[in-house]
N, C-alpha and C positions, 0 to 999 in steps of 0.2 A: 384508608382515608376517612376520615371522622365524617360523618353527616351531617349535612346544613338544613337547617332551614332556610324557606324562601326571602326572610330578612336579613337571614345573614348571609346570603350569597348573595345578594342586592350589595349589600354592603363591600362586599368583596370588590363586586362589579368596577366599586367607581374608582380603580386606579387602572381601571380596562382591561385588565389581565383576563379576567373571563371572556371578556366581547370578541377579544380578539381567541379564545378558546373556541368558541359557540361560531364564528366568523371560521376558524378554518376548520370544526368537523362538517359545520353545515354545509361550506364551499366544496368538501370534498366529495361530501357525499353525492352531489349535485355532478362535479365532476365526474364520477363514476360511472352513475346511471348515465351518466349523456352518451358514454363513451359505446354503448350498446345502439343510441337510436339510430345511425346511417346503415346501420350494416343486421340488425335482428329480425326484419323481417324476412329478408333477402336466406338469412342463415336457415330461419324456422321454416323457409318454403324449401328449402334442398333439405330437410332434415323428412319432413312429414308426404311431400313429393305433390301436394297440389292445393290451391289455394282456399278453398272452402276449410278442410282441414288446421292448415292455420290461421284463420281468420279464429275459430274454434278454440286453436291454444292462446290465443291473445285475450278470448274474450271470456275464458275458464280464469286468467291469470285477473282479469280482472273483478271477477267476480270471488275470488280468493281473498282481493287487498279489500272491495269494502266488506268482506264479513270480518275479516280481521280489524280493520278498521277501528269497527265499535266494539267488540269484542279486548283486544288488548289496550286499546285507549281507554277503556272502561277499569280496567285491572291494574293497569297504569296508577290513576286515583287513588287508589288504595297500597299498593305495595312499592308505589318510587317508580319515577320515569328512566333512571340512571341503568336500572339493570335490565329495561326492555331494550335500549340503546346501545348495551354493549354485544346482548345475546345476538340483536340485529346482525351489526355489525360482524361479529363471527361467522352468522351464516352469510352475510353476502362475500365474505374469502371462499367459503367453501361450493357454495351454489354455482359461480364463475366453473370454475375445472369439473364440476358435473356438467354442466351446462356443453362445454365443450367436446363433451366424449360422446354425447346421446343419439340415441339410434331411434327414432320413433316415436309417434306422439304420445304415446303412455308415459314415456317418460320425459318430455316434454311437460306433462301434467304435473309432475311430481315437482320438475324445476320451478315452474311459473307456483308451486305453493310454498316455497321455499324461499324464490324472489317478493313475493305479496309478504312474508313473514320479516325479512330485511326492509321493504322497500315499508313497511308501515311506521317502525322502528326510527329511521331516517325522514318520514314524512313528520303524520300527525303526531306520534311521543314526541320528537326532538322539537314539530313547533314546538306541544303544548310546555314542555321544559321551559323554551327560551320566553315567553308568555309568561309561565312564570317568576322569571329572574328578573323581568321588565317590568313585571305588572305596577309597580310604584313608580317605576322612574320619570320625569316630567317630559323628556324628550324623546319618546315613544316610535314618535317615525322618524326624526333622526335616525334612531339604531336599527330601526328596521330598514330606514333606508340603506343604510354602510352592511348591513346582512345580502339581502336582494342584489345589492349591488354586486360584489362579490360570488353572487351565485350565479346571477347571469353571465360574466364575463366566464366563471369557471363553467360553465355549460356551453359557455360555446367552444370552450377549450378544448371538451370532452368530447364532443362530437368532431372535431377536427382532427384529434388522436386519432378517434377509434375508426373515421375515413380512411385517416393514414395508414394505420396498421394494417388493416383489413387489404389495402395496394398494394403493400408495400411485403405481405406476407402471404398470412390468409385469411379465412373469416373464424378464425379461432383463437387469433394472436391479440382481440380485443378485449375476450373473456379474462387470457391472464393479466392483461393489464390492467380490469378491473379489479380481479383476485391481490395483486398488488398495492392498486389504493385502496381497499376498503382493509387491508392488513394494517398499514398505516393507521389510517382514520380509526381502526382499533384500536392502537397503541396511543395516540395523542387520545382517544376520548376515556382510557382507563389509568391513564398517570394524572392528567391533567380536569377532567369532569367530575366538581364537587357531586358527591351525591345528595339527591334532595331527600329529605324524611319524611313519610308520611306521618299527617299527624292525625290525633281523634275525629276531630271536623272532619277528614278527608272521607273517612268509615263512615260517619255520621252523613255524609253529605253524598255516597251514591245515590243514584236514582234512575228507578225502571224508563223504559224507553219513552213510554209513555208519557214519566214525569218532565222528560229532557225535552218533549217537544212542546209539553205545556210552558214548562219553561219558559223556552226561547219564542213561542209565539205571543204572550203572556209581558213581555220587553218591548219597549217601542223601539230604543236600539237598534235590540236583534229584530225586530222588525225592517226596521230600516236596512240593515245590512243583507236579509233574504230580499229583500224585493231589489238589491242590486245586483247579487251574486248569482242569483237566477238566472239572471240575461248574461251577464259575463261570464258562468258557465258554460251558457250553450253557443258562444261564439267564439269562447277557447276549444272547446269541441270538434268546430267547422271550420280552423282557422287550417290546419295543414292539411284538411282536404281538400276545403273550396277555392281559397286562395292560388295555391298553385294551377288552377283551375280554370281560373277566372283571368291570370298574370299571362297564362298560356293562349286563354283565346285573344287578347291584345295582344301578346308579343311572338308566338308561337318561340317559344326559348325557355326550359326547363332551367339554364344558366339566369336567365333573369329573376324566374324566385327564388332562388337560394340568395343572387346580393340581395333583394331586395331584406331578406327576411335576417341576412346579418348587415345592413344597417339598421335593422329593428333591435337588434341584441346590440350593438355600440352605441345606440342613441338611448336604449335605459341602462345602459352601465354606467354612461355619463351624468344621469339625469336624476338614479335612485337615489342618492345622497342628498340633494335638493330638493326632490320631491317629499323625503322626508323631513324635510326643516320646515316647506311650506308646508305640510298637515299640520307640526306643532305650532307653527303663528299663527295660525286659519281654523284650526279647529278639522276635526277629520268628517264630521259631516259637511259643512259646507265645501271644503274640498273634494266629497265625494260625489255631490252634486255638478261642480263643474266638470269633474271627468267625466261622469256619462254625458253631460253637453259634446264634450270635445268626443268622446266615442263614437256619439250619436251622429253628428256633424263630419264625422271624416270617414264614418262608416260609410254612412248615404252616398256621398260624393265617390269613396272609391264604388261603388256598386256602380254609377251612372256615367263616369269617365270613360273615356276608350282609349286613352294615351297611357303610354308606360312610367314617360317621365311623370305625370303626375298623379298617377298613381302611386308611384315610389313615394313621392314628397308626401305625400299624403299617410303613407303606410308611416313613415319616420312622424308626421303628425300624432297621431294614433297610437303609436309608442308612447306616447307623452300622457295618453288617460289607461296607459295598461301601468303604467309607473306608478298613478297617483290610487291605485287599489292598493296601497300597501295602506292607504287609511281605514279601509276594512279591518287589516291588520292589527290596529290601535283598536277600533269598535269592539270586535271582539276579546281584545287583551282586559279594555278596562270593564267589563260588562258580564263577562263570564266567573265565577268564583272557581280558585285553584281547584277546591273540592271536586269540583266535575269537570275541568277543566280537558284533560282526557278523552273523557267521554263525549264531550262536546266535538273537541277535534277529530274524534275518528270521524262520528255522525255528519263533521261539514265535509268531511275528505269520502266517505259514503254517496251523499249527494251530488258533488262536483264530478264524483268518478262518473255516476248513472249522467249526469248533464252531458258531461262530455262522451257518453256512450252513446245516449239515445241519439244525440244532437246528429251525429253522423249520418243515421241511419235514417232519420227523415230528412236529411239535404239531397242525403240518395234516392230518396222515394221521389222526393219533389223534380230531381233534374233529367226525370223520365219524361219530366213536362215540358220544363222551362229551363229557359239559359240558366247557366250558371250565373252569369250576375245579376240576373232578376230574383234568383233563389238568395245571392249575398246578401241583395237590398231587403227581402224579407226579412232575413236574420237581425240584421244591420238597423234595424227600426224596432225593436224590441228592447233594444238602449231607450228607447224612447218611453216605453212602456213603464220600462222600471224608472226612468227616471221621473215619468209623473206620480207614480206611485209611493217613491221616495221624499221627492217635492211634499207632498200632503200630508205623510207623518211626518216630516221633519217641522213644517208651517202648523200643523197641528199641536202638535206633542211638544217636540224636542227641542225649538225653538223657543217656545213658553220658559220650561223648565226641561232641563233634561235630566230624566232619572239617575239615581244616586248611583254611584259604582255599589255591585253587590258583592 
């Protein structure tokens, strides 16, 4: 298949034949992984025999994905995203059926670097790819909306399979269904995924880590986008720990957060497609300001509630400013230049990893003290933080004049 440039796969774009390419590898791959979360921890603790041990191989795997991270998103830049996304994709067929045979946590290690090697490939490469296929296009979250969307419905898919299987069989009949789809998702992403070319600018345009963060702090944008992603890291983080947490001492019913948290996945499958049309008429900062309102506001009140029904209401609230973060999406898209584009995405998939690592481990430290919904409220107020913080570059800077796309 001849190689594109990012204008002329743009160009391809608009009779949709790619969108909807990039909509089912990306829905797939999404599908995939889901298909592991009900049932991998529950696996890695009958495999390693006691829980310190796997908390260990969880937290090895994750410290695999952000070196890789910036490391292949860096290399990416330079040599075409097309071939990190296929090589992915190969290993995550084959990591599955090792995955299922393993006897012990050594080689537990070996899978979770194998899974960080696929799981990068399907993350930051395939964003930073679709980033670049959009980077012109005028209706930006539009398309990320109809992406997101699609991905959330297929994640909930995936974990509904991989419950099922796992009942229905055993805990090893989710691995080959993954080995399965990501076969697939092979085959559509090597008939059908124009590849992109690297071009001179791309060489010309690496840069040491060092430069990537003067960069990006050096942007009022990217400014604007850290001091949002910050808080919404570390409350993506605390969400499947503390919530169930917090659901259970109101309702004592482990059945209550799970509906609770799949009317959170049908209220943004319905909702990401719109949420993307509102960023394009409104503009993606001032949309990203009223979500952390709405975050901020429905966070507080679930913290200080003690009824379930509204709490629910309010969680389905709050779905509605986890939607409108796909205008992050856009910030980044038009702000970052393809050149390091890569390398940028490993580095925001680096930090969001450590946000949502550390974020756990001081909820836990804190709820040695304090309720758990006293600990939520704290979290839950940090929306606040960032959003004054956002407020003031955007009334300063962005507002004025907002810097040129680079």
């Amino acid at each position: 298949m001849e190689a594109w440039s990012a204008g002329a796969i743009l160009a391809y774009m608009t009779n949709t034949r790619l969108l909807i390419i990039l909509t089912a590898i990306s829905s797939l791959t999404v599908f995939a992984s889901s298909i592991l979360a009900p049932i991998e921890a529950r696996y890695v603790l009958n495999i390693v025999g006691n829980p310190a041990t796997a908390g260990v191989v969880f937290a090895v795997g994750s410290i695999f994905f952000a070196i890789l991270s910036y490391f292949l998103g860096t290399v990416s830049d330079r040599a075409g995203r097309r071939p990190f996304i296929l090589i992915g994709l190969s290993v995550a067929i084959l990591y599955p059926l090792w995955y299922a045979s393993i006897q012990g946590a050594f080689a537990a290690f070996g899978v979770k670097l194998a899974w960080a090697f696929s799981a990068v490939a399907a993350g930051p490469i395939l964003s930073a790819y679709i980033q670049d296929v959009i980077d012109t296009a005028s209706n930006k979250g539009a398309l990320f909306g109809y992406l997101y969307s699609a991905q959330s419905i297929a994640g909930s898919f995936g974990a509904l399979l991989g419950g099922w299987l796992a009942q229905a069989f055993d805990l090893s009949a989710p691995f080959y269904a993954l080995a399965a789809i990501s076969a697939l998702t092979f085959v559509i992403a090597y008939a059908f995924l124009p590849a992109d070319r690297p071009h001179a600018e791309k060489h010309a345009g690496t840069k040491s880590l060092v430069q990537v963060f003067a960069f990006i702090i050096s942007k009022p944008p990217l400014q604007f986008y850290l001091s949002l992603n910050t808080s919404f890291g570390i409350n993506w983080g605390i969400k499947s720990f503390l919530w169930p947490l917090v659901v259970y001492d109101i309702a004592k019913s482990d059945l209550a957060t799970g509906s609770i948290f799949a009317t959170m996945g049908i209220v943004a499958f319905f909702l990401l497609p719109f949420a993307g049309k509102i960023v394009d008429r409104f503009g993606a900062y001032r949309i990203s300001l009223v979500q952390f309102a709405i975050l901020g506001t429905t966070g507080v009140a679930m913290a200080l509630t003690h009824t379930l029904s509204l709490f629910w209401i309010l969680a389905a609230v709050y779905t509605i400013g986890e939607v409108l973060n796909l205008g992050q999406s856009v910030i980044m898209t038009e702000h970052v230049p393809s050149a390091i584009r890569g390398q940028v995405a490993g580095l925001d998939a680096v930090m969001d990893r450590a946000l949502n690592t550390v974020a756990p481990l001081f909820a836990g430290f804190l709820l040695t003290a304090l309720p758990a919904a006293t600990v939520l409220l704290l979290f839950m107020l940090l929306y606040w933080v960032s959003l004054i913080v956002a407020w003031r570059i955007y009334h300063t800077t962005l507002r004025v004049a907002v810097s040129p796309r680079v």
